[in-house]
N, C-alpha and C positions, 0 to 999 in steps of 0.2 A: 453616580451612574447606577441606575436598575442590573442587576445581576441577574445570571441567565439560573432558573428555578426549577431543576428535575424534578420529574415524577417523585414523589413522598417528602419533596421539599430538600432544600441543599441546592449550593452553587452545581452545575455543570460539568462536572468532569472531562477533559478531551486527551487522546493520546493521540500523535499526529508523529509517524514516526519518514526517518529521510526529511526532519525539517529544520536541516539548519541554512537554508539558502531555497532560491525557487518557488516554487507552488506550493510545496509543503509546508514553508516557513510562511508564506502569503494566506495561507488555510488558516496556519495555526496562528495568527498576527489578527486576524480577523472574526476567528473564534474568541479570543480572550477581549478584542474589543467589544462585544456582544457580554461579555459578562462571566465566558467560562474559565474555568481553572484549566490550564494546557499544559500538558507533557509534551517534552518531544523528543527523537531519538535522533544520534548522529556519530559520525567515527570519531571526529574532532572534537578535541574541551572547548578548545578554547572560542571557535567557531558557534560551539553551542551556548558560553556563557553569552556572549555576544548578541546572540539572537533570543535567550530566554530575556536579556534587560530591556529589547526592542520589543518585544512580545509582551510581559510585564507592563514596560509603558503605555503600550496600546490600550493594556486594559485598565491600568490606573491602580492597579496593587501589582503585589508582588507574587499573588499567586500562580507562579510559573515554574518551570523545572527541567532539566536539560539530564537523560541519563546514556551516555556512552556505551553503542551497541555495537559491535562488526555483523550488521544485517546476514553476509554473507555464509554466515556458518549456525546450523541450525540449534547448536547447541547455546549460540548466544540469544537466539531468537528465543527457544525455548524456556530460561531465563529468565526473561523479562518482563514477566508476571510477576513475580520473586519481588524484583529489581524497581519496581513501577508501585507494588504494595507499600515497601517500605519505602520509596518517596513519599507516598500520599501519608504514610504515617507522621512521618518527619515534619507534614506541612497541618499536619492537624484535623487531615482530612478522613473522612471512611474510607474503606476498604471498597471502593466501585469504580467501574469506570462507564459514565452513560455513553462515550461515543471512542468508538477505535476508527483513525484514517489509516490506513494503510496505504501509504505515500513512496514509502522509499522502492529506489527502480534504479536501472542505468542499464549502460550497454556496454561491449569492448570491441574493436577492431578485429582482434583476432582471440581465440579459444584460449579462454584461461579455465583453471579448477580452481576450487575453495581448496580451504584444507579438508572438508569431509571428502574431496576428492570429485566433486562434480562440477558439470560446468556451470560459470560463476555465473551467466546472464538466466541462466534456469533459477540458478539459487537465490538469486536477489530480486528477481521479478515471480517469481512462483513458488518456491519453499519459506521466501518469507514472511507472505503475507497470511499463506497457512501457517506455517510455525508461531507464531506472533498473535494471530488469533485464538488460537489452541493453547496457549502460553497463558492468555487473560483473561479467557473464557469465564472464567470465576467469578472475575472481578465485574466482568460484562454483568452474568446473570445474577450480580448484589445491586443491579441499576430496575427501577421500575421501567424502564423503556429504554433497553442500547439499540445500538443500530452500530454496525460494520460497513464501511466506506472504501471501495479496494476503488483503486485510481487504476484505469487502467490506460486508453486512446482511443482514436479511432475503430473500434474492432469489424466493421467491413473492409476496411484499408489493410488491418492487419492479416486476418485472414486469407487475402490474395495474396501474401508475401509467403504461405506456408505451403509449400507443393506435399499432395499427398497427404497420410493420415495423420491428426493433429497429436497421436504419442509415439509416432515414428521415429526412432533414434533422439530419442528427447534432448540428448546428452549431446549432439550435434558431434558423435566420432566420426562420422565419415566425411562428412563437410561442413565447412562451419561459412556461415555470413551472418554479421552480427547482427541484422534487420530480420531474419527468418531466425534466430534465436530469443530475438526479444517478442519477436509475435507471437513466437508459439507460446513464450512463458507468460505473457498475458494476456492470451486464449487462456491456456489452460486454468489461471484465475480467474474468467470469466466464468468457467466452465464449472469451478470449484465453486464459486459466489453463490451459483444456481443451483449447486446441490444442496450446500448448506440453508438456502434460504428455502428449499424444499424441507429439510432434515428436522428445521427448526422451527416452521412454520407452527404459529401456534404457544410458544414456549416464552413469547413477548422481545427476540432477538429479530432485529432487521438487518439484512446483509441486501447489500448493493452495488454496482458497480458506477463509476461516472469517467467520463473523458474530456476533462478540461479542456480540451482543444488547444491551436500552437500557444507558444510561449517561448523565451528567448531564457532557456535555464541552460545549467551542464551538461543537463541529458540532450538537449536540443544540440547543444553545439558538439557533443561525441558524434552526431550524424552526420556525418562525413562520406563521401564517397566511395570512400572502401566500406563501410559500415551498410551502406545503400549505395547497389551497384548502378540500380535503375535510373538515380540521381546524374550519372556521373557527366552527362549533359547539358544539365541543367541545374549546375548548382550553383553557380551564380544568382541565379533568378532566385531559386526556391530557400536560399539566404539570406537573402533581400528581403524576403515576405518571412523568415523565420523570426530575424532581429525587431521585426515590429510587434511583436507577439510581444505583448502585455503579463505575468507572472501573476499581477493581482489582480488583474481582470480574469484571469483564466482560473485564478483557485476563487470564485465568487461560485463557477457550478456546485463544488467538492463543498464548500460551504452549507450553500441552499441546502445539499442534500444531507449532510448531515446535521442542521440545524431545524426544519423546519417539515413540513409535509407529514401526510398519513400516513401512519406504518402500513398499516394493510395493505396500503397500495405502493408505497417503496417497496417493499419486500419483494426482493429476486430484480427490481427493474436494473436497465441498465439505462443512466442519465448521460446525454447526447452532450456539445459545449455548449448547446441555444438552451439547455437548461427542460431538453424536452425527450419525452421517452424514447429511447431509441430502440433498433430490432437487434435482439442477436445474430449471428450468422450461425447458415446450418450448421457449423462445424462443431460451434458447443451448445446448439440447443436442444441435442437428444437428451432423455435422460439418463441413456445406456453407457453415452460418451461421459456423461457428470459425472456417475457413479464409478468409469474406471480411472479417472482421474484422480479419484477421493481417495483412490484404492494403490494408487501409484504415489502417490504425496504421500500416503501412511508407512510404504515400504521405504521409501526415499528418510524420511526422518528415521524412521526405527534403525536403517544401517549406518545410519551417518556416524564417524567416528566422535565427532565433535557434542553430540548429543549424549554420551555417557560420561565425560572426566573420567580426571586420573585415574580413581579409586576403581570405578568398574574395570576400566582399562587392563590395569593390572593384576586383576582376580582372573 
């Protein structure tokens, strides 16, 4: 099998993290059949060795690798640059990573916190894909050409589900619905995509967003009724049409785009499920809204408790 050959030469590097099941494991299954060497992140071991052998197989070596994250807390996210170096060491690889997906997501019924104390559908859908990036940054700019992959959905759909301004009570204290809590958090990564790919324009990093379209994963079937109230009529129907949603037909967009195309012209887009440029909504395509988002995500990491360990902790 031809192996996939990054800029300055070398196998492919991929991080694809949220993928031990789903569209992320379907990404990352798909990637390594093309020829890349794949990372991938997940709570579970044992789920992850599971999916690193399926993955592995795909590609016809063994170059694969499973490293256990709790997404949810920043200070594990931040980490795992650390944590992702000395795997690539361990497998004999450089120090780069040419492609980051950032995959992992989910929703909850009702209002949980992390341990840094925030709510968890903010933190897994919006603190993790910056902390995570910012975390392998390094590794991104030792690549002659990375490109950043944030998954996000449909973001005209989502945006109708956020009444009012898109950093209004982020933390959802005064009322929570788990569908206007997953919007806003992946707005607000759309939002963040856009700055970054303003920030870094130039600097040979591509950041992008895509929306796989439906699929029949865990985060699909967490959307339930309580979760989406507007459903609560029509959820038979709209179960019906969720369950036929294909996982590796839907991770072929998230693919395409991190495998293939212009940078120049990826840079900042945001990839539709037909695989075609989509439009942002107003909501995050100022770039006054970008920049106080970048600006919020930076306060949110800096207080998180989970981001200093014991040792600060205690000084």
């Amino acid at each position: 099998m031809t192996q996939a050959v990054g800029q300055g030469g070398g196998t492919r590097i991929v991080l694809v993290t949220g993928a031990t099941s789903g569209i992320g494991f379907h990404t990352a299954r798909e990637l390594a059949a093309r020829g890349a060497c794949v990372l991938i992140t997940g709570r579970d071991p044992h789920r992850g060795e599971e999916a690193v052998k399926a993955i592995a197989a795909a590609g016809g070596r063994a170059c694969a690798g499973f490293i256990q994250v709790d997404h949810s807390t920043v200070g594990a996210n931040s980490r795992l640059g650390a944590a992702v170096g000395e795997r690539l060491a361990n497998l004999g690889l450089p120090p780069r990573l040419d492609v980051l997906v950032n995959n992992v997501g989910g929703v909850s019924p009702t209002r949980e916190v992390t341990a840094d104390g925030y709510e968890a559908t903010l933190a897994l859908n919006f603190l993790a894909p910056v902390t995570v990036t910012h975390s392998v940054l390094p590794l991104l700019r030792a690549s002659g050409s990375p490109r950043c992959v944030n998954v996000t959905s449909s973001l005209g759909w989502l945006a109708r589900q956020v009444p009012g301004e898109l950093l209004a009570d982020i933390q959802s204290t005064r009322a929570y619905v788990g569908i206007r809590a997953h919007a806003r958090a992946k707005l607000l990564t759309a939002a963040w995509t856009l700055a970054i790919s303003r920030e870094l324009a130039g600097t040979g990093l591509v950041a992008a967003t895509v929306n796989p379209g439906m699929a029949w994963t865990a985060m699909t079937q967490a959307l339930t009724p309580q979760v989406v109230p507007s459903w609560r009529y029509v959820y038979p129907l709209v179960r019906f049409f969720q369950q036929r949603g294909d996982p590796a037909k839907a991770a072929q967009v998230c693919v395409e785009l991190a495998w293939t195309g212009d940078p120049a012209v990826i840079n900042g887009q945001y990839v539709t499920e037909r695989g075609k440029p989509g439009k942002y909504p107003p909501v995050v395509a100022a770039p006054a809204v970008q920049d106080q988002v970048v600006r919020t995500a930076k306060d949110l990491a800096q207080h998180a408790p989970t981001a200093y360990g014991p040792r600060r902790r205690s000084s």
